[in-house]
N, C-alpha and C positions, 0 to 999 in steps of 0.2 A: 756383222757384229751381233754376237748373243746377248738377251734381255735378260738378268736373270733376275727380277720380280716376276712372281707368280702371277699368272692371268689372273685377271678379276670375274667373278659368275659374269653366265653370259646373257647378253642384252632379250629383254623379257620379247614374246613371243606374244603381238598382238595388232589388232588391224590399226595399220602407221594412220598418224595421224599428219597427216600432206599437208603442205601449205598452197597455194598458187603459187605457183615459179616462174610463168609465164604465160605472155598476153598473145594471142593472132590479135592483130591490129589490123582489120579491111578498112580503107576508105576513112580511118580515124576512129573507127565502131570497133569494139572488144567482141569478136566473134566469138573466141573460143576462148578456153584459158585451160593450160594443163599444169596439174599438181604434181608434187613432188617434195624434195628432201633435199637439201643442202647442208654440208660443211666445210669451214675455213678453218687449218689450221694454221697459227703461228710457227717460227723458227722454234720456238721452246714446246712444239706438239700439243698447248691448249688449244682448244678451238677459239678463235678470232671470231666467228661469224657462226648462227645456226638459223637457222631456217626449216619448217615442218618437222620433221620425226627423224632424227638421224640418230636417235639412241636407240628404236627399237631393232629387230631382228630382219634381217631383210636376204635376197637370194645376190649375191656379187656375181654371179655368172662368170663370163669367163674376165671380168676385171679381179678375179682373185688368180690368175695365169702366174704373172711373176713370182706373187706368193708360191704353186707350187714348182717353179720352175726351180726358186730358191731350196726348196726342202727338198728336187732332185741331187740339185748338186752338193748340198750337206751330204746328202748321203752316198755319195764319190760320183756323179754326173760328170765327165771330162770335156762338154762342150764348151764353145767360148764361143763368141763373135758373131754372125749368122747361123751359124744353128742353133746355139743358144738363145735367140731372139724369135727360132723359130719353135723352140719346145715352148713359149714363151708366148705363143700368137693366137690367135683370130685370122688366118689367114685368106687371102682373096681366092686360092687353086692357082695362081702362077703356076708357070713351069717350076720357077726356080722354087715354087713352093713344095711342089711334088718331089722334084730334086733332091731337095737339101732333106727330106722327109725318108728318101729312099737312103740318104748316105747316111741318116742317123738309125736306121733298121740293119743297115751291112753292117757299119761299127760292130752292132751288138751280133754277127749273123744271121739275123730275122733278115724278114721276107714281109710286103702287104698283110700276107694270110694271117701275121702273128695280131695285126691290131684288130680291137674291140669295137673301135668308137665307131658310128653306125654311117652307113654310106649316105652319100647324099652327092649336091650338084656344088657345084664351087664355088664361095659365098660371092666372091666380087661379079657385080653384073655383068659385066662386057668380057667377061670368060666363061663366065655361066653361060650367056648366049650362044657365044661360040661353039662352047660346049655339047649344047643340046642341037645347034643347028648341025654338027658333024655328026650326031647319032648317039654319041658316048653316055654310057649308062653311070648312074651315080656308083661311087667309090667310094671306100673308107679313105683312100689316098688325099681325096680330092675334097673331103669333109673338112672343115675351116679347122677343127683341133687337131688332125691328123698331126703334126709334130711334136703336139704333147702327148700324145699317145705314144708315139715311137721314142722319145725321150724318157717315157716310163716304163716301156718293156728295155729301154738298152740300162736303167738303174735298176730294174730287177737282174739282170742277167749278171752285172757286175756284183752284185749280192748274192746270186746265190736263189733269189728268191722265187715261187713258179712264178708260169709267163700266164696260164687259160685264164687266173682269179685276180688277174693282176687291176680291175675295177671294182672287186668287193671292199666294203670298206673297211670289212675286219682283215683286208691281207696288209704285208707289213709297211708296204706302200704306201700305203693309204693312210695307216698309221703314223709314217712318220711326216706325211703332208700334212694331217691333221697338228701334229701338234708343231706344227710349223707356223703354220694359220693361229693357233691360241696364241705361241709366241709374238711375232709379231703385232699381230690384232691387240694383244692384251687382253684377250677375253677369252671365255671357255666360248665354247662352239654350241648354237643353241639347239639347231637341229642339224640331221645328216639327211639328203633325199639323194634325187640323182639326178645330174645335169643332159641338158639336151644329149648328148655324146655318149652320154653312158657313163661318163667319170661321178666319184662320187661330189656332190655339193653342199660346203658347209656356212651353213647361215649365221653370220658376225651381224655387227652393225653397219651400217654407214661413217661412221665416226671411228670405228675399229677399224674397216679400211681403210679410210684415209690415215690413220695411224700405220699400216702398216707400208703403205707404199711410202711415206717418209721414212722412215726405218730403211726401206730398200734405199732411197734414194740419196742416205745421209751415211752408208756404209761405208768403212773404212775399207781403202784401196787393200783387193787379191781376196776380201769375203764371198763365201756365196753370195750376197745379195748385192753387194759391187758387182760381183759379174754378171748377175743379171740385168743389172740397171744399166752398165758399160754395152752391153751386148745388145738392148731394146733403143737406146738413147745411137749406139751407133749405128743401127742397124733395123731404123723405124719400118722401113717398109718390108720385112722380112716378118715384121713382129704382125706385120695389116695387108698391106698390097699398095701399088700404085693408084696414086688416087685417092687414098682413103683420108678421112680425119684426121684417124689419129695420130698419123704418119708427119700429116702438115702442121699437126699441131708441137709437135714433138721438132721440127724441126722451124717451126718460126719463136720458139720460147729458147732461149740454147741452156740446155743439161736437166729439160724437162722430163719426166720420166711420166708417158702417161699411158692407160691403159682403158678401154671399152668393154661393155659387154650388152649381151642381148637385153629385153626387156630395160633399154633407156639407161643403163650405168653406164658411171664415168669415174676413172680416179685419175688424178696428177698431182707430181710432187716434183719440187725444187730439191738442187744439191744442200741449200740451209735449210732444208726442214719444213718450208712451208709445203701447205698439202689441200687440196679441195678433194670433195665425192661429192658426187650427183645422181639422185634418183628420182629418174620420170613415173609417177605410178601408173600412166599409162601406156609405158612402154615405148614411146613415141621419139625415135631418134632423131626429128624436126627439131623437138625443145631441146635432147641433152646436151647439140652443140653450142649454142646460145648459151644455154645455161651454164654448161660450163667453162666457157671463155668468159664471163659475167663473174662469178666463183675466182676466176685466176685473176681478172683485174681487183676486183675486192681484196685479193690476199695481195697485193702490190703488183703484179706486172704491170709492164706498160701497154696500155690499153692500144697503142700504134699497132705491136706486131702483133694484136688480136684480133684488129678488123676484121679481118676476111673471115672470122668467125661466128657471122654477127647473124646467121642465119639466110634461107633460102629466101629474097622475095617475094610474097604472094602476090600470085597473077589477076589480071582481071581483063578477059580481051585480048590477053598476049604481051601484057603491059605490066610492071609494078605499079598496086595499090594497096599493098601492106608488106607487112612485117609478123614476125614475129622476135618480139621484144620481152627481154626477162624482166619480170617487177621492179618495179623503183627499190622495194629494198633492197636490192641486190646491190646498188648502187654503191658503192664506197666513198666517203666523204672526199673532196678534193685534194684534201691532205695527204689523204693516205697513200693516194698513186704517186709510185716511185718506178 
């Protein structure tokens, strides 16, 4: 579904002002506490809940993915179902990762050699190990974007457009991700850098993604961002890997749409519009799953099929003696859990 109000300027460019998100709790003693940035939004897209700094300018990493998976397929992407989940991913290096990464490169007749994004080892651990215990040297292939990579040489190629500059941010690619990003974000874009992978990365707010993953996730059936949202919701572990979060998270909420990224983000949104984003400012993917299952029961889920989100036990001796627990305010009134 197309927005057609114009973006509004974009969110000011200055050191976020965090709140405490959450507590390590040893032994009943607040050891640590990491800050960050929360938003709740409503079915109507106001924010319901804010917490620290979600207006200012911050980096989404790769939880702005759907966003550009969405702005591939605007602009004639013919994937659906698993590989659209995987142009779409953070992936673990599965096979089926590498796979489905090689059949989205033939589509277009590309080949490995065609992508940009920079080699490395395969994000999920227990492949990574494997990995490295068989000798294999890091890959573009085997780089957790690799499928968005190869999703945006096969929408250059159906354009027309070159393949070598296909990551600068003045080619027309890029261009048209960007203003995919204003689109749904609602905002102009406040800077452009470049992400881990070499793709370009445009800095919105926290409150701007979580606006736009509702958008994705409130899309009327056969849009681009229906298919995207269709294609990650059915197809969670192609978008992560086995094992992962976000995967389990997407599958114990049903018609959750949610997405991770490095440096401690988190977005998810419901088919009615409701939306949370989460930002760790120290990076620390201990807090943003706490946090953000805390975020999702605040917007109404049932706090039941969130448990298992409630954080890693901290040890002591080999034993549970804390937690890590997100702030009372996060708390949502008794009422409000539905």
């Amino acid at each position: 579904m197309h927005h057609s109000t114009l973006p509004a300027d974009a969110p000011p460019v200055r050191e976020p002002l965090h709140a405490p998100v959450a507590h390590l709790v040893r032994g009943g003693l607040v050891e640590g506490v990491h800050y960050g940035s929360v938003v709740v939004l409503g079915p109507d897209g106001e924010p319901q809940f804010r917490l620290g700094d979600p207006e200012a300018a911050f980096h989404p990493r790769s939880a702005v993915k759907p966003l550009q998976a969405a702005a591939m397929v605007r602009a004639g992407l013919p994937l659906d179902g698993e590989l659209l989940s995987l142009a779409a991913a953070s992936h673990s290096g599965e096979e089926r990762h590498l796979m489905g990464t090689r059949r989205i490169l033939a589509a277009a007749g590309l080949t490995e050699r065609h992508l940009r994004n920079v080699p490395d080892l395969p994000f999920g651990a227990d492949v990574r190990d494997t990995w490295v215990r068989e000798g294999r040297a890091p890959s573009r292939l085997a780089q957790n974007c690799s499928g968005k990579h190869a999703a945006m040489l096969h929408t250059c190629v159906l354009n027309g457009w070159p393949l070598d500059d296909y990551l600068d941010p003045a080619h027309p690619l890029q261009q048209v991700i960007a203003e995919t990003v204003e689109e749904l974000t609602g905002q102009r874009i406040a800077q452009v850098t470049v992400d881990g992978c070499g793709a370009p990365l445009f800095s919105v707010s926290l409150h701007g993604l979580a606006r736009a993953a509702a958008r994705i996730a409130t899309a009327a059936p056969g849009t681009p961002e229906a298919r995207v949202a269709d294609a990650m919701r059915q197809h969670p572990e192609m978008a992560s890997g086995a094992g992962r979060d976000v995967a389990a998270l997407m599958r114990a909420v049903p018609g959750l749409l949610a997405k991770d990224g490095f440096e401690g983000v988190q977005v998810a949104a419901l088919p009615d519009g409701r939306a949370v984003a989460v930002k760790i400012a120290d990076g620390a993917d201990r807090a943003r799953v706490p946090v953000a299952a805390a975020a999702l029961v605040r917007a109404g889920v049932d706090p039941d099929a969130l448990a298992a989100f409630a954080g890693q036990p901290l040890l002591g001796g080999g034993r549970p003696v804390g937690a890590i627990r997100p702030v009372p305010a996060l708390s949502p009134p008794a009422a409000a859990r539905v």
